[in-house]
FITORTI-732921 format. One record per residue (C-alpha): residue number from 0; chain; x, y, z. Coordinates in nm, 4 decimals, m for minus. Layout:
   nr  kette         u         v         w
  NUM      A         X         Y         Z
...
//
This chain:
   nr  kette         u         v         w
    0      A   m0.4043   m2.1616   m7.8052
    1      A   m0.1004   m1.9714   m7.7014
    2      A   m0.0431   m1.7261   m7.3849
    3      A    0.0183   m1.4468   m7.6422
    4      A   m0.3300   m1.5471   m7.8244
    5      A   m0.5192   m1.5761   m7.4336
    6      A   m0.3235   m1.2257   m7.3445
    7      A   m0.4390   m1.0178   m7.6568
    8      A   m0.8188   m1.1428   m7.5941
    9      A   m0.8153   m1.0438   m7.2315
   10      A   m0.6509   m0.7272   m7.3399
   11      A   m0.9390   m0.6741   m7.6357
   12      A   m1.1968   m0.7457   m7.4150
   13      A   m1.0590   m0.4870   m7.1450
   14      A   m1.0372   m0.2253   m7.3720
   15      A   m1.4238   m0.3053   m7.4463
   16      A   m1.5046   m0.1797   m7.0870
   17      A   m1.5177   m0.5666   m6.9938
   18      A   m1.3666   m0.6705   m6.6681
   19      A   m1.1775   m1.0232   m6.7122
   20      A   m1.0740   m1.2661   m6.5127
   21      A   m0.7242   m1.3571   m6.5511
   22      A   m0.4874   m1.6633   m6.4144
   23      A   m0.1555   m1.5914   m6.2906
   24      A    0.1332   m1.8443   m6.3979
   25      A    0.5009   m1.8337   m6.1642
   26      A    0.6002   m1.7149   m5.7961
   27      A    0.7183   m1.3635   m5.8798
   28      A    0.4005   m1.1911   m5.6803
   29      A    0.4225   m1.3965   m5.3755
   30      A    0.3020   m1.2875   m5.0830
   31      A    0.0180   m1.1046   m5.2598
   32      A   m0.0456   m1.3364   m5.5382
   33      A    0.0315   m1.7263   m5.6108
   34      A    0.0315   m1.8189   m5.9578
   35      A   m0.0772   m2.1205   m6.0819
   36      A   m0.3972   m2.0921   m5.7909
   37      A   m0.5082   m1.7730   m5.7827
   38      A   m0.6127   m1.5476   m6.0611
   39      A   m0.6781   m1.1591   m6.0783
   40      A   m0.9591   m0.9046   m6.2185
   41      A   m0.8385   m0.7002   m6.4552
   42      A   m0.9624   m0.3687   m6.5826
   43      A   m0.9114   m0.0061   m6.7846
   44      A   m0.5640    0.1016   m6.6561
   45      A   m0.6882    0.4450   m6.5696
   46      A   m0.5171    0.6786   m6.2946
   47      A   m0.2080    0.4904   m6.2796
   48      A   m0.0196    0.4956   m5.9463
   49      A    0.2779    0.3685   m5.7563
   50      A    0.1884    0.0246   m5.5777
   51      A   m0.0753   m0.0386   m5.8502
   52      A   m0.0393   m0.4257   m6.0136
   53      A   m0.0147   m0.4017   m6.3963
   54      A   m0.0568   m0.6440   m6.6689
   55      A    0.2033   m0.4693   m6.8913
   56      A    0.4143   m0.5818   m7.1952
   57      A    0.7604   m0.5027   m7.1310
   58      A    0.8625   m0.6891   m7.4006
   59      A    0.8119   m0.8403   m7.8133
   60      A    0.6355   m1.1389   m7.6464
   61      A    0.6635   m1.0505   m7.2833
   62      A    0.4051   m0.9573   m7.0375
   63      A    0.3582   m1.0025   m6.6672
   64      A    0.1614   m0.9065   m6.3810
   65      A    0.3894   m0.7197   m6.1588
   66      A    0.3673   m0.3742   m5.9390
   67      A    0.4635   m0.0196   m6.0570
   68      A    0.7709    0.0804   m5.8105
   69      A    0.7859    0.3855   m5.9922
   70      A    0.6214    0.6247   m6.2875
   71      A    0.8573    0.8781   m6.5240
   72      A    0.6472    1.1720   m6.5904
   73      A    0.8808    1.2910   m6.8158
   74      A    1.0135    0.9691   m7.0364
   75      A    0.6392    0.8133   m7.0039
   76      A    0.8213    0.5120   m6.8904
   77      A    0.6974    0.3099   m6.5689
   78      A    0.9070    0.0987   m6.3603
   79      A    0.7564   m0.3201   m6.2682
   80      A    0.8567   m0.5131   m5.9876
   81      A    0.6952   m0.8699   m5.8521
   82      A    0.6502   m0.8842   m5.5262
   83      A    0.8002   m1.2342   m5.4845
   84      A    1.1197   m1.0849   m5.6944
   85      A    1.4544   m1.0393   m5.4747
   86      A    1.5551   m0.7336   m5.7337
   87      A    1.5387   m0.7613   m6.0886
   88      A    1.2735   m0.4868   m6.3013
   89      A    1.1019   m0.3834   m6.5634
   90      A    1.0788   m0.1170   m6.7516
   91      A    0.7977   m0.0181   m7.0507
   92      A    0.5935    0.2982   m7.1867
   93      A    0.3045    0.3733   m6.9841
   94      A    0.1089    0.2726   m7.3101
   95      A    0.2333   m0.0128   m7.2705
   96      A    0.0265   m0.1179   m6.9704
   97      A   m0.2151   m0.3110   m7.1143
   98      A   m0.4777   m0.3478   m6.7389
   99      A   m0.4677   m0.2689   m6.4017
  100      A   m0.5766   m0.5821   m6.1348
  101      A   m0.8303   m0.4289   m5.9096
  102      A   m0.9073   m0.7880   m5.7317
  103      A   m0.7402   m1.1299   m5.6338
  104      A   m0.9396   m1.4172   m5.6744
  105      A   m0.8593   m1.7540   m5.4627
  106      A   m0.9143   m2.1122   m5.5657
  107      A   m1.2828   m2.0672   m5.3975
  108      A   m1.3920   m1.7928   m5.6164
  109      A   m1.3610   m1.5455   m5.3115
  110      A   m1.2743   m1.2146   m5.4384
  111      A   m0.9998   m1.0030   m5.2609
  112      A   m0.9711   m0.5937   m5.3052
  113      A   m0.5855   m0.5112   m5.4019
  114      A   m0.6198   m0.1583   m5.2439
  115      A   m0.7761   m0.1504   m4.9671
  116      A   m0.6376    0.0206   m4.6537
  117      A   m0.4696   m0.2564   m4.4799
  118      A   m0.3224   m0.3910   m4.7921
  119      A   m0.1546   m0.0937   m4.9112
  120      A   m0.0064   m0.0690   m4.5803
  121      A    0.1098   m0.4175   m4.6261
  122      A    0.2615   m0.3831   m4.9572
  123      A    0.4745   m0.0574   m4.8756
  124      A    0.6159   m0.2399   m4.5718
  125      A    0.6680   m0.5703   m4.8161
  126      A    0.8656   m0.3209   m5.0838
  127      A    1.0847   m0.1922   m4.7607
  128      A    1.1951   m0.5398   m4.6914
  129      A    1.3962   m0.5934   m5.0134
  130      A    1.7003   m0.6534   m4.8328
  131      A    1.5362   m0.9185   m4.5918
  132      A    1.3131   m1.1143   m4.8822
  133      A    1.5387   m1.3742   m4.9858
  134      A    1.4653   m1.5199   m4.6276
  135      A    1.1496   m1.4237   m4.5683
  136      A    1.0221   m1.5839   m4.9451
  137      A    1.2329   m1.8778   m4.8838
  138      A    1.0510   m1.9402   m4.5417
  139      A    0.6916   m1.8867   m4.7108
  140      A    0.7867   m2.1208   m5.0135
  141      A    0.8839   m2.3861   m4.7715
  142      A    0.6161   m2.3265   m4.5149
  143      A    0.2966   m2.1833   m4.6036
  144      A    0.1555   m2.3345   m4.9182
  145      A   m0.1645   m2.1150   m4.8933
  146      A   m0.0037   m1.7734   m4.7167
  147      A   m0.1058   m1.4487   m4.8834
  148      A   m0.0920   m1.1400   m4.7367
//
């Protein structure tokens, strides 16, 4: 079974009003989210926001699980960044978004909120440090194996 195939059910099922449990694969949400260990619930993107984390397709084949740095009213286009990404974006149609991750789920099963206070605070400081995050990744790739913000 392909990730395409695995993507489209998830997406199917979301659309049903199901909430799904979904793995993440690379490093590109570090410090929020590590790929390959911890997985995300994902839901009806309704009310779409800056800072919210997207499963979106921004491309033929391509989809990842990144954050919405910014929205387009006007074009109906929405802007992706990973967290773990020193620049690089993406850009799709709002329709595009396919879920919105409401939770993080560790290799325990313990489920983590995505918005609550303390972590939006986190994740606007983490977007501020853009210029710094080439270090600051490099130290928590190298250091802290289970780190997540």
């Amino acid at each position: 079974m392909t990730d395409s195939i695995i993507i489209q059910e998830a997406v199917r099922l979301v659309r049903d009003g199901v909430s799904v449990t979904f793995p993440v694969k690379g490093r590109s949400m570090i410090p929020f989210i590590f790929g390959g260990r911890e997985s995300v619930i994902l839901q009806k993107p309704e009310n779409l926001k800056r800072g919210h984390i997207v499963l979106a397709q921004v491309g033929p084949d391509t989809y990842v699980v990144h954050r919405i740095i910014k929205i387009d009213p006007d074009s109906g286009r929405i802007t992706l960044m990973g967290d773990g990404n020193i620049r690089g974006t993406e850009s799709c149609p709002t329709d595009k978004v396919l879920a919105i991750a409401t939770h993080v789920v560790d290799e325990k099963g313990q489920h983590r909120p995505l918005y609550s206070r303390a972590r939006i605070i986190k994740a606007r400081i983490w977007y501020l440090t853009r210029p710094l995050r080439r270090y600051i990744l490099a130290i928590l790739r190298r250091t802290c194996k289970k780190y997540a913000l």
